[in-house]
C-alpha positions in Angstrom: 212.5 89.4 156.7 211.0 92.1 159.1 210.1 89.3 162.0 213.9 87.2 161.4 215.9 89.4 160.1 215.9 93.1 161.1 216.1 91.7 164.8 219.6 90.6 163.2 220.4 93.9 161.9 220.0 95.7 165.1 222.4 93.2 166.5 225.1 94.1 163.7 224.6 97.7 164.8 225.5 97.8 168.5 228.5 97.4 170.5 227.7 94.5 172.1 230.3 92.3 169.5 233.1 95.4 168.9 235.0 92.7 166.6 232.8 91.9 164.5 231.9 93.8 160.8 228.7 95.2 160.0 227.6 93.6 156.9 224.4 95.8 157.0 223.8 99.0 158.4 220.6 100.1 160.2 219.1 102.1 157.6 218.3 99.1 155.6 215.3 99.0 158.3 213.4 102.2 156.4 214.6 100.8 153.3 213.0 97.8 153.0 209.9 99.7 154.1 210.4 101.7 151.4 210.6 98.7 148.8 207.5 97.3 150.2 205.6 100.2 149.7 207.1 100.3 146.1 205.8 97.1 145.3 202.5 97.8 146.8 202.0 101.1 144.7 203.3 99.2 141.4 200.8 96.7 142.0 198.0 99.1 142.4 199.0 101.1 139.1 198.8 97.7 136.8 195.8 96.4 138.6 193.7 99.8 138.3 195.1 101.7 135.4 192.5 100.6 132.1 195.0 98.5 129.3 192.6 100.7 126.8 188.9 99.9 125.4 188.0 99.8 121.8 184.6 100.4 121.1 183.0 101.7 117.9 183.5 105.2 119.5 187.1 105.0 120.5 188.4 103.3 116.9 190.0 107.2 116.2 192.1 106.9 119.3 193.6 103.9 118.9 193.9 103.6 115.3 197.3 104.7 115.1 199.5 101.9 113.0 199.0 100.2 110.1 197.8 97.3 108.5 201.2 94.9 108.2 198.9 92.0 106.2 200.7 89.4 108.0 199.3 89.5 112.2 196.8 91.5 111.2 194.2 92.9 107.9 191.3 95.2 108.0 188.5 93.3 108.9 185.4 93.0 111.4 185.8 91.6 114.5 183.4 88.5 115.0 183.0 89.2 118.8 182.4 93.1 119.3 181.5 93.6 115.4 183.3 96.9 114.7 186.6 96.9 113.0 189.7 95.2 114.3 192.3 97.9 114.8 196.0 96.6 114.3 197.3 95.5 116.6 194.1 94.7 119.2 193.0 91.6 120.2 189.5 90.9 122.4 190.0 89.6 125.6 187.7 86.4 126.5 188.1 87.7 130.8 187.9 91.0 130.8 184.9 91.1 127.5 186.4 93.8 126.2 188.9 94.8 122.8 192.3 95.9 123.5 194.2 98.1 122.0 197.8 97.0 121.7 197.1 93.9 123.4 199.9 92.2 125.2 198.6 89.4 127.6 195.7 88.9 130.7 198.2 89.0 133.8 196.5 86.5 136.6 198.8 88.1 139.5 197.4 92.2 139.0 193.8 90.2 137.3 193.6 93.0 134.6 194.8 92.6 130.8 198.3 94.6 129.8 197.7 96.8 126.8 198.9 99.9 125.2 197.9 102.3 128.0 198.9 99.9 130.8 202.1 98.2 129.8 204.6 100.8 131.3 202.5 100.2 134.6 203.5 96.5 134.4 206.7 96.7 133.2 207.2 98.9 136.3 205.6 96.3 138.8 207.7 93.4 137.2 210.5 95.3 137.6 210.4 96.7 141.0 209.4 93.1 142.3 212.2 91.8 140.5 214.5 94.2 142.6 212.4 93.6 145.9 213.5 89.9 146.0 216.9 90.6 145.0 217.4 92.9 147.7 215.8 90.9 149.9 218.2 87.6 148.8 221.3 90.1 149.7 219.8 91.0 153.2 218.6 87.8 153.8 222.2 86.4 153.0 224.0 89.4 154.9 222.1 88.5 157.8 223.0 84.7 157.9 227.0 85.8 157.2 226.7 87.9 160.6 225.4 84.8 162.5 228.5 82.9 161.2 230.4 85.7 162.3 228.6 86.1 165.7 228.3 82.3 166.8 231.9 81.9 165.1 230.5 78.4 163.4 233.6 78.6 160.4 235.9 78.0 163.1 233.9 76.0 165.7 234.0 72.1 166.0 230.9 70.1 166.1 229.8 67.0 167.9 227.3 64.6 166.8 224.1 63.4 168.4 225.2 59.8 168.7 228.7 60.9 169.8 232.2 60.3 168.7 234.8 62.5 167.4 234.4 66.3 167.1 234.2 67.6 163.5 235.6 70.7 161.6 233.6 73.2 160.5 232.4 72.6 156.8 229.8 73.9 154.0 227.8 70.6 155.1 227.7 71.2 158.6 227.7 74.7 158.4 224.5 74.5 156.2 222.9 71.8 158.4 223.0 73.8 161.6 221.7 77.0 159.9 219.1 75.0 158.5 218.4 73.7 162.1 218.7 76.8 163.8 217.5 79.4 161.6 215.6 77.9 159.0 213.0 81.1 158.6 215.9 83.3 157.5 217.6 80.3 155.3 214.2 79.4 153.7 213.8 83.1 152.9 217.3 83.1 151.2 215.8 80.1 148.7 212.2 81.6 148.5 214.1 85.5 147.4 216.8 83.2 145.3 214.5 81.3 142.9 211.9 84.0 142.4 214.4 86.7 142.0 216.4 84.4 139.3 212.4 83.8 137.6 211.5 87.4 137.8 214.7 88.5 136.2 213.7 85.6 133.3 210.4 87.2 132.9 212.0 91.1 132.6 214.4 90.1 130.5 211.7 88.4 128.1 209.6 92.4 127.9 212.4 94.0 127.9 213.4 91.6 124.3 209.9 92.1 123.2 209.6 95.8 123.7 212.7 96.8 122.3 212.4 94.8 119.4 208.2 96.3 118.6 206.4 93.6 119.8 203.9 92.4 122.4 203.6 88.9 124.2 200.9 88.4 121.7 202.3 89.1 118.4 205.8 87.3 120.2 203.7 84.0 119.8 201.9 84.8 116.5 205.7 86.0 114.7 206.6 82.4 115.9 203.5 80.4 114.2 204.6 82.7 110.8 208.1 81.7 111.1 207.3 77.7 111.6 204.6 78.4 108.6 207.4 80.5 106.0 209.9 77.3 107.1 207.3 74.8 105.7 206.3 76.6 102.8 209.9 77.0 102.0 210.5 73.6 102.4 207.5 72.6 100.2 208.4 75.0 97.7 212.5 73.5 97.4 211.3 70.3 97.3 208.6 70.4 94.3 209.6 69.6 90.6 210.4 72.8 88.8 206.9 72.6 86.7 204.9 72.4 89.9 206.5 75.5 90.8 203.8 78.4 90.7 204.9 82.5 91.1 206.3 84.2 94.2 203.3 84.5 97.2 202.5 88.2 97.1 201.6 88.6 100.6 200.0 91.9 100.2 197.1 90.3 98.1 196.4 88.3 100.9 192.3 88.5 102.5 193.4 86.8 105.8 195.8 86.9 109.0 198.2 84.2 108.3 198.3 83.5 111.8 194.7 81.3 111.7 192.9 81.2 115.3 194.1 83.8 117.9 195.7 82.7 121.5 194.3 83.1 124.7 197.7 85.0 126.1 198.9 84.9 130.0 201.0 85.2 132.7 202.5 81.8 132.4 200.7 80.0 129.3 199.6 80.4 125.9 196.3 79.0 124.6 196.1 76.1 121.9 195.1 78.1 118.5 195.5 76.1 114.7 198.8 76.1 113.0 199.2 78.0 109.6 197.4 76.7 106.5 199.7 74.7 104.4 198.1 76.0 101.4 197.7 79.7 102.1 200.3 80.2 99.9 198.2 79.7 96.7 195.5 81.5 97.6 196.4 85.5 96.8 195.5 85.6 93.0 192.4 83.8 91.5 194.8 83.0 88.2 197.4 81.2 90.2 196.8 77.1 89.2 195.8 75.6 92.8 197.9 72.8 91.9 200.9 75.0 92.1 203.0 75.6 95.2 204.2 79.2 95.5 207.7 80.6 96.8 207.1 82.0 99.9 209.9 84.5 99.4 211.6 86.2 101.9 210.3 86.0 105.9 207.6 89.2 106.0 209.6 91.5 108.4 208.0 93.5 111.7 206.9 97.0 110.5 206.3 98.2 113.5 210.0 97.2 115.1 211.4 101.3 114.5 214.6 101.1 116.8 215.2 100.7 120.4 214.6 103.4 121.6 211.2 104.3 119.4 210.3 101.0 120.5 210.4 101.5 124.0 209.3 105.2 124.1 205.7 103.9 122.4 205.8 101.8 125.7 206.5 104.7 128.0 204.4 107.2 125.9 201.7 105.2 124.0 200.3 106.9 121.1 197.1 106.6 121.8 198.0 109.0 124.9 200.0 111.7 122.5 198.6 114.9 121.4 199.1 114.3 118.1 198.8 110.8 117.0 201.9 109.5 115.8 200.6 107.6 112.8 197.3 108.2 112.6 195.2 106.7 109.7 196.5 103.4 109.9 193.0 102.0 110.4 189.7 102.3 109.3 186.4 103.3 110.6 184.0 100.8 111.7 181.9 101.7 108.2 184.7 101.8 106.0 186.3 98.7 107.0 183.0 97.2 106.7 182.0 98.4 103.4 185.7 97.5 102.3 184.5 94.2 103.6 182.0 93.5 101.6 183.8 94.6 98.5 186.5 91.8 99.0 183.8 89.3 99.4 182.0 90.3 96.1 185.0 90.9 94.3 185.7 86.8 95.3 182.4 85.8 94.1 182.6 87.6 90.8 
């Protein structure tokens, strides 16, 4: 845009063509200065600014929702072997647990958590507005070389000869494409990644506002394909091979099996929902049995809109006073609770 097009601008803003509109003024020079830098210092703030790090130490911190017993129960994490806060997840690249985990962006190389998401929202959406503006310069500056070269009311000749031809979107396009493909191909380029960018804030922007992460997005939609089989199982079963409703607070698992690896663009493999977690909950429940699911679990931590979005502007773990504190356990506690479960199942 700076090499192709702001030579263009200057052009629109002199008195060389008097009869001719200025589709964009000269201070659109500093202003796309301006956006670059924008982009630049949104990048810098997601790719340096820590998502968060849970270690035995910083469990208090971060340990500021509750156990939902669907995406997530008080147990030890296998990898760092401290407890598994709500809502964390370890992350294979970076080695380390995060808090509020959302996904490992390849394009800032840094995992998005709770005290890093606002950074990235930011970056996605100031690039989203970068290539939109530059898709409406870009396009401004190829209207004022129709204007200038006056190519909507010229008539055009062939290379092999013959009859002159009108002016028309194909020929139009053709000789634009000819002779100013840099600026046309940045139209495209600005176009396409504008119209994905906008896809991809659209999709946070869903997520946030409705309390959840790119993470739990993907787990929510393994429970809901689970919920519809179990439903399904439970509809189609005789009435005496119909066992009692699934209380999912009894449950010693996450219902979501295997976690994902979570990116930018793709979601890991994991293992779909057992089948038969339903009959699992109570030692007195006939195995043979298959259980109502009941109702689809809902998303306790979706409080509003706007709650929703102020945890992503202000994460709690940043607050003064923990909003929710207590959710979790300590390292020792949720092991000793641990081990309690397990007994408890042997006896």
């Amino acid at each position: 845009m700076i090499k192709y097009g702001y030579p263009l601008i200057d052009e629109t803003n002199t008195n060389r063509y008097p009869n001719r509109n200025v589709h964009i003024p000269s201070y659109h020079k500093n202003l796309g200065y301006i956006v670059f830098a924008l982009c630049y210092y949104t990048f810098y703030l997601s790719s340096f600014t820590s998502a968060g790090n849970l270690t035995a130490e910083t469990v208090p911190t971060y340990s500021n929702y509750s156990y939902d017993n669907v995406l997530y129960v008080s147990r030890i994490c296998k990898t760092t072997k401290f407890v598994k806060v709500p809502r964390s997840k370890y992350d294979r690249t970076t080695e380390r647990q995060i808090p509020r985990f959302d996904h490992f962006c390849v394009w800032i190389n840094n995992a998005v958590g709770e005290e890093n998401y606002r950074f990235f929202g930011l970056f996605i959406g100031v690039h989203m507005g970068m290539l939109g503006y530059g898709f409406w310069a870009s396009l401004m500056c190829i209207r004022w070389v129709c204007e200038r070269d006056s190519l909507w009311s010229s008539k055009y000749y062939s290379v092999s000869g013959g009859e002159p031809i009108d002016a028309n979107w194909k020929v139009v396009l053709k000789y634009l494409g000819y002779h100013e493909l840099p600026l046309c191909g940045l139209v495209i380029l600005a176009g396409a990644m504008g119209f994905v960018m906008a896809g991809f804030v659209a999709f946070h922007l869903y997520i946030a506002a409705r309390g959840m992460t790119t993470n739990e997005f993907f787990k929510w939609r393994d429970v809901k394909a689970w919920h519809a089989r179990a439903k399904k199982r439970y509809e189609n079963a005789k009435p005496e091979e119909r066992g009692p409703k699934f209380d999912i607070s009894k449950a010693e698992y996450e219902m979501v099996g295997v976690e994902r690896d979570v990116g930018c663009v793709s979601v890991g493999s994991s293992e779909a929902l057992n089948d038969d977690a339903d009959a699992k909950d109570d030692d007195e429940v006939d195995e043979n049995l298959v259980q109502d699911p009941g109702p689809l679990p809902k998303n306790i931590y979706d409080r509003g809109i706007w709650e929703n979005l102020g945890e992503v502007i202000w994460p709690r773990s940043l607050r003064e006073k923990k909003v929710g504190q207590g959710g979790g356990q300590s390292g020792e506690n949720a092991a000793s609770s641990t081990k309690k479960k397990k007994t408890k199942k042997k006896k």
